[in-house]
C-alpha positions as CSV (number, residue, x, y, z in Angstrom):
1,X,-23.3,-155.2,-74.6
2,X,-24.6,-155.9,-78.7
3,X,-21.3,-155.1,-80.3
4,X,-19.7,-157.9,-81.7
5,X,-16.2,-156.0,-81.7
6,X,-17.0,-155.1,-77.7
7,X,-15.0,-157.2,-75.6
8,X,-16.6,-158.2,-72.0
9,X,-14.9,-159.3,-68.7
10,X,-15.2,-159.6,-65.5
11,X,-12.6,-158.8,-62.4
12,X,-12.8,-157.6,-59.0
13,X,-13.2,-154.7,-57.6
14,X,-11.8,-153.0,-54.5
15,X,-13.4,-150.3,-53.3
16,X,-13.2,-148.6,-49.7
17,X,-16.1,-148.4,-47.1
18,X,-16.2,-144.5,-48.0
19,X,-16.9,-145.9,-51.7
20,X,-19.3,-148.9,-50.5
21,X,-21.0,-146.4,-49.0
22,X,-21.6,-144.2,-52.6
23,X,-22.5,-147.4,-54.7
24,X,-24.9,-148.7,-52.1
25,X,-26.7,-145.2,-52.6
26,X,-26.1,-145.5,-56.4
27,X,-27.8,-149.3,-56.6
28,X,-30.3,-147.8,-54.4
29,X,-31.1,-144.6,-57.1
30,X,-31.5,-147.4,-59.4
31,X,-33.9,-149.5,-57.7
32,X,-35.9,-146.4,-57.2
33,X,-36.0,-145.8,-61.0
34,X,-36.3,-149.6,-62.1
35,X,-39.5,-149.7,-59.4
36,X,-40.7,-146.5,-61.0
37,X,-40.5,-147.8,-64.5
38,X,-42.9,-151.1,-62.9
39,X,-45.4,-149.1,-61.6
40,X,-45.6,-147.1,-64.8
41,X,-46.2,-149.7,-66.6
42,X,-48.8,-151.1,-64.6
43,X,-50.6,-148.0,-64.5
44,X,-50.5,-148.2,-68.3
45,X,-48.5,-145.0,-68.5
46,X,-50.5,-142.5,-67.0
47,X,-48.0,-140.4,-65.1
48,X,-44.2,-139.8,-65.8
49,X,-41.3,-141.8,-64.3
50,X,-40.6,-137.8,-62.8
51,X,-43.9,-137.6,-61.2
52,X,-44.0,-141.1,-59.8
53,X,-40.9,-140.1,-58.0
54,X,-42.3,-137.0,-56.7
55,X,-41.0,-134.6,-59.4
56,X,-43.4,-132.4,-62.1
57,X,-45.6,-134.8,-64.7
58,X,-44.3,-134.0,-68.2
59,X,-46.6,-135.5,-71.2
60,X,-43.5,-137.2,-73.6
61,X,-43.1,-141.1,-72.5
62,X,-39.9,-141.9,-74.7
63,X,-37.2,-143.1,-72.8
64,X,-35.0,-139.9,-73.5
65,X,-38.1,-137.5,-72.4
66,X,-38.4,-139.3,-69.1
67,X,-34.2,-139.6,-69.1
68,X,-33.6,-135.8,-68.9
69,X,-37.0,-135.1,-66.8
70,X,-35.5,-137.9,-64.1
71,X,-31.7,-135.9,-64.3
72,X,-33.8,-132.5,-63.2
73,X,-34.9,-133.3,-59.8
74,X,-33.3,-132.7,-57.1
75,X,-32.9,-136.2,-55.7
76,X,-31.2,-137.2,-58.8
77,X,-28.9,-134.2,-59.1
78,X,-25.6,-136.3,-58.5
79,X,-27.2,-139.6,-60.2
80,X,-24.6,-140.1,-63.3
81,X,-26.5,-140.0,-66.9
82,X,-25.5,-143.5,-67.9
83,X,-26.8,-145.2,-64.3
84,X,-30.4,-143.1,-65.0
85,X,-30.4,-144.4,-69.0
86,X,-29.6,-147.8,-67.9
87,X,-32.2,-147.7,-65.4
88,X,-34.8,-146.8,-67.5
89,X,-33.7,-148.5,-70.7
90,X,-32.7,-151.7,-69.1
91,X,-36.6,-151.8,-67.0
92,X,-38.4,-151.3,-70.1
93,X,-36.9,-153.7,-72.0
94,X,-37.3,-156.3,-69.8
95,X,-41.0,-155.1,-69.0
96,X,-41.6,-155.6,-73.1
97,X,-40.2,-158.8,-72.7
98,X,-42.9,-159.5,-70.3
99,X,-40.7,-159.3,-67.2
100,X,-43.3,-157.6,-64.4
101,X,-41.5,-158.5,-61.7
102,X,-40.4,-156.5,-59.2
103,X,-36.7,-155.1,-59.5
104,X,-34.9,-157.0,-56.1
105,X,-31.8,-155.1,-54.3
106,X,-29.5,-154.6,-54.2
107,X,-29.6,-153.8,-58.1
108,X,-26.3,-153.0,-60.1
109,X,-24.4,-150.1,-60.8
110,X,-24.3,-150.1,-64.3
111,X,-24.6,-148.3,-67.6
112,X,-22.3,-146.7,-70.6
113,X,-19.9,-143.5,-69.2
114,X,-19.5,-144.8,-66.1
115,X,-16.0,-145.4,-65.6
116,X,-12.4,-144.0,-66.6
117,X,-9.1,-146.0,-66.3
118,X,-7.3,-143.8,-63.5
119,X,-4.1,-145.9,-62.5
120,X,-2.6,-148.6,-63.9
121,X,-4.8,-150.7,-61.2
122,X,-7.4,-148.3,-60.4
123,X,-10.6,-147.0,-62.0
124,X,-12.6,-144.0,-61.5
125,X,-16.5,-144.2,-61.2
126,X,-18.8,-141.6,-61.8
127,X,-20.7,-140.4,-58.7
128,X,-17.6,-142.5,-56.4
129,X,-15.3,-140.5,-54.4
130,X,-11.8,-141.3,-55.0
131,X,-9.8,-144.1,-57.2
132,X,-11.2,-147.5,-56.9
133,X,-8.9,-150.2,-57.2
134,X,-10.0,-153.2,-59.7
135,X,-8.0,-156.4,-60.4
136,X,-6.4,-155.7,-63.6
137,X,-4.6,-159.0,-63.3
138,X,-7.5,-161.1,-64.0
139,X,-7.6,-159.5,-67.7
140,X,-6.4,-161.1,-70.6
141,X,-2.7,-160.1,-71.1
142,X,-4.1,-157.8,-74.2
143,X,-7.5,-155.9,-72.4
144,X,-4.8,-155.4,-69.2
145,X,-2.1,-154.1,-71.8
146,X,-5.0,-151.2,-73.3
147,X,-5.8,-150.6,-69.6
148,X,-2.5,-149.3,-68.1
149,X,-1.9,-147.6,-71.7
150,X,-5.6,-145.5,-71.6
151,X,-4.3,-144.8,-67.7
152,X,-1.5,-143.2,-68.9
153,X,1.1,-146.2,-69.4
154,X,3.2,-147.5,-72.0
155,X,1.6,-148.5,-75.6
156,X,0.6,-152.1,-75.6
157,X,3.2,-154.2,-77.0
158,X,1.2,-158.0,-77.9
159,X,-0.1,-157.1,-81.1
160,X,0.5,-153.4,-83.6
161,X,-3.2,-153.7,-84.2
162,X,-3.8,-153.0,-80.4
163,X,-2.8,-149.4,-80.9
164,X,-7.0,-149.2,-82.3
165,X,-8.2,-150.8,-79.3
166,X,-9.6,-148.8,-76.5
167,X,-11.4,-149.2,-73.0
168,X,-15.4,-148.1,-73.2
169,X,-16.9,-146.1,-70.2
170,X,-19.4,-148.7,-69.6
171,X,-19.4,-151.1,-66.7
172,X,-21.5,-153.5,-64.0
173,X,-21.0,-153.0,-60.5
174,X,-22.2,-155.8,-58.6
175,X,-21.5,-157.7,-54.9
176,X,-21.3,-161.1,-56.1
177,X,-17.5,-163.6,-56.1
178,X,-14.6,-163.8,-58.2
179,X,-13.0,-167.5,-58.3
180,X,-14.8,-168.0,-55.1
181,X,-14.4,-164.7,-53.4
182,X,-17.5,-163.1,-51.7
183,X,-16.7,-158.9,-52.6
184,X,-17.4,-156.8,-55.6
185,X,-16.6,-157.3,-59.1
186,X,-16.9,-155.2,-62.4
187,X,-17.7,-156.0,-65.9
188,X,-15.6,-154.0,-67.7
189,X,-15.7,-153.9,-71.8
190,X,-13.1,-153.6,-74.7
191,X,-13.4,-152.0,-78.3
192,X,-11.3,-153.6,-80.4
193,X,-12.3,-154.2,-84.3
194,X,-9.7,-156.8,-85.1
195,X,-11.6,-159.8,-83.4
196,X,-15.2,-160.3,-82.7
197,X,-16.0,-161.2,-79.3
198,X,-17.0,-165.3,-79.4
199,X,-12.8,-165.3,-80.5
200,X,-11.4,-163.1,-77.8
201,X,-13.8,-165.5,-74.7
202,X,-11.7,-165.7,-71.6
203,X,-11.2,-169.3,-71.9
204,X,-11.2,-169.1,-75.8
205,X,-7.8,-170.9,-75.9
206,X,-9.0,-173.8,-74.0
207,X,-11.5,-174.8,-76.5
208,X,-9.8,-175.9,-79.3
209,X,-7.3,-175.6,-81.9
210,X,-7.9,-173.9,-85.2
211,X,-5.7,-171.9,-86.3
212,X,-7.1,-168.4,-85.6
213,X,-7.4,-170.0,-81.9
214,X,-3.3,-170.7,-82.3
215,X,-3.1,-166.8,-83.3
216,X,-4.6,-165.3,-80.6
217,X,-3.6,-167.6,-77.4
218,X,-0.8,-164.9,-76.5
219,X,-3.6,-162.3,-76.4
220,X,-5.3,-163.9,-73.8
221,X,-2.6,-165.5,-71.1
């Protein structure tokens, strides 16, 4: 995430073995896409990201052309739209940074659109069956208090200007620990124009004591 008024954190996540299941198949779309975008690359763009994955050649090479082309095959008919853009975004970035190497699994579910508060502890996640349920208490008081309030809950109380804030559709779905925990976690992002990000860090209040630091220690209990 670029935005400086984008708010970034990182919780666990709880999903069933039916929904395991679904993001193991959705890391695994990925990987197929990130590889593709490699071997593109390496054969200096001759064929389309469609026709290396056994789908029609098309002529455009812009990340949008070989987007939509990807979102027409078969294969990918229940892939969401923000996993495919990541996937092909995210590769060629890193391929223009010089990054050839090969995309290792299991790669993350990730990308904008993604996700949708559902419950006051449980998220919905595009091409998941079901409500998955995500650790809304490891949020700073404020982020959890937009949560349940875009889930359907009660208007966040903290702060007036938090009726502006909201909660974007983009996450990262990774196995990986939280405080030591082997599972899942999510990144999940904030919009909220009032503070840029470097003043909202999880462990902001910890690291000193000016006074915008004194103004916004509530926010983040």
């Amino acid at each position: 995430m670029t935005d400086p008024q984008n708010h970034e954190y990182t919780v666990s996540l709880f999903p069933t073995q039916s929904q395991i299941h679904a993001l193991n198949a959705l890391s695994n779309h990925a990987h197929r896409i990130e590889s593709a975008a490699l071997q593109q690359a390496q054969l200096n763009m001759v064929s389309s990201l469609a026709a290396l994955l056994g789908g029609p050649d098309h002529a455009l090479r812009g990340d949008e052309a070989e987007v939509q082309a990807l979102l027409a095959l078969p294969t990918m008919a229940a892939v969401p739209l923000g996993l495919i853009r990541q996937a092909v975004t995210g590769r060629r970035a890193r391929i223009k940074r010089g990054d050839l190497a090969a995309p290792v699994q299991p790669v993350a579910v990730a990308g904008e659109g993604l996700i949708v508060p559902a419950t006051a502890n449980g998220l919905t996640l595009d091409g998941v069956p079901g409500v998955i349920s995500v650790g809304i208490d490891h949020l700073p008081l404020w982020a959890a208090q937009v949560w349940r309030h875009a889930a359907g809950g009660a208007k966040p109380t903290l702060d007036s200007r938090l009726g502006t804030a909201s909660v974007t559709g983009w996450t990262y779905v990774e196995r990986g620990t939280y405080a030591g925990t082997p599972g899942w976690t999510a990144d999940l992002a904030f919009h909220w124009d009032t503070y840029p990000t470097w003043q909202l860090l999880r462990d902001g209040d910890d690291l000193g004591d000016e006074p915008w630091r004194r103004g916004v220690r509530h926010l983040m209990v």
